[in-house]
C-alpha positions, 0 to 999 in steps of 0.5 A: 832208527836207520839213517837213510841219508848219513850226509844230511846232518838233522838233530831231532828232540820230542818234548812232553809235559803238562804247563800251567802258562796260560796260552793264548795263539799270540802267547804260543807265537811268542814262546816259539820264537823265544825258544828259537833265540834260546836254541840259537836256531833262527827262524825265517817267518812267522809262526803259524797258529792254529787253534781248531775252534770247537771241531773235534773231540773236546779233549783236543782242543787247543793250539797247533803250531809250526815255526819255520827255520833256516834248518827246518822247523819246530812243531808244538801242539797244546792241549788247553783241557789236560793242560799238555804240551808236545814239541818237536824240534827238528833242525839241520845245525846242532842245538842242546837239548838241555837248553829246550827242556830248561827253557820249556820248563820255565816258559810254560811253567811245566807242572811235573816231570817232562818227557823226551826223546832225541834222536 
């Protein structure tokens, strides 16, 4: 991927796996803020959730998430039926990424191997 703009610093990192937490839109809040804390990124409001309440394909039903942060932001979606999640962290001060997989691991008590990409 070409890097359109060298002087911005952004560190970005795809996460995927499948969870057997049970969720809720207050239990979506709650685990982006701890993932936050665990990254050392801070947030600067709260988490917006939403869950599409029966529009669209069953299959999609679930939570869509944004936790706004000082150095941008982080997005989680979660899919109740498959039981599948999707995060994108996406930040402007570095962060580890063993630090997210480990602690999504844990939180979301992810059921197999996880995916993830950083970039």
């Amino acid at each position: 991927m070409d890097d359109l703009a060298p002087e911005i610093y952004r560190q970005r990192l795809l996460l995927e796996g499948r969870y057997r937490a049970d969720l809720d839109a207050a239990a979506v809040e709650a685990f982006l803020l701890e993932l936050a804390q665990a990254l050392g990124l801070t947030p600067y409001g709260r988490a917006v959730v939403h869950a599409p309440g029966g529009q669209g394909q069953e299959i999609n039903q679930g939570f869509d998430a944004f936790l706004p942060l000082v150095d941008s932001g982080i997005a989680a979606y979660f899919w109740s039926g498959p039981r599948f999640f999707s995060i994108v962290v996406y930040s402007c001060a570095p962060f580890q990424p063993q630090a997210a997989l480990d602690f999504c691991r844990e939180a979301l008590e992810a059921d197999g191997p996880l995916a993830w990409k950083e970039f």
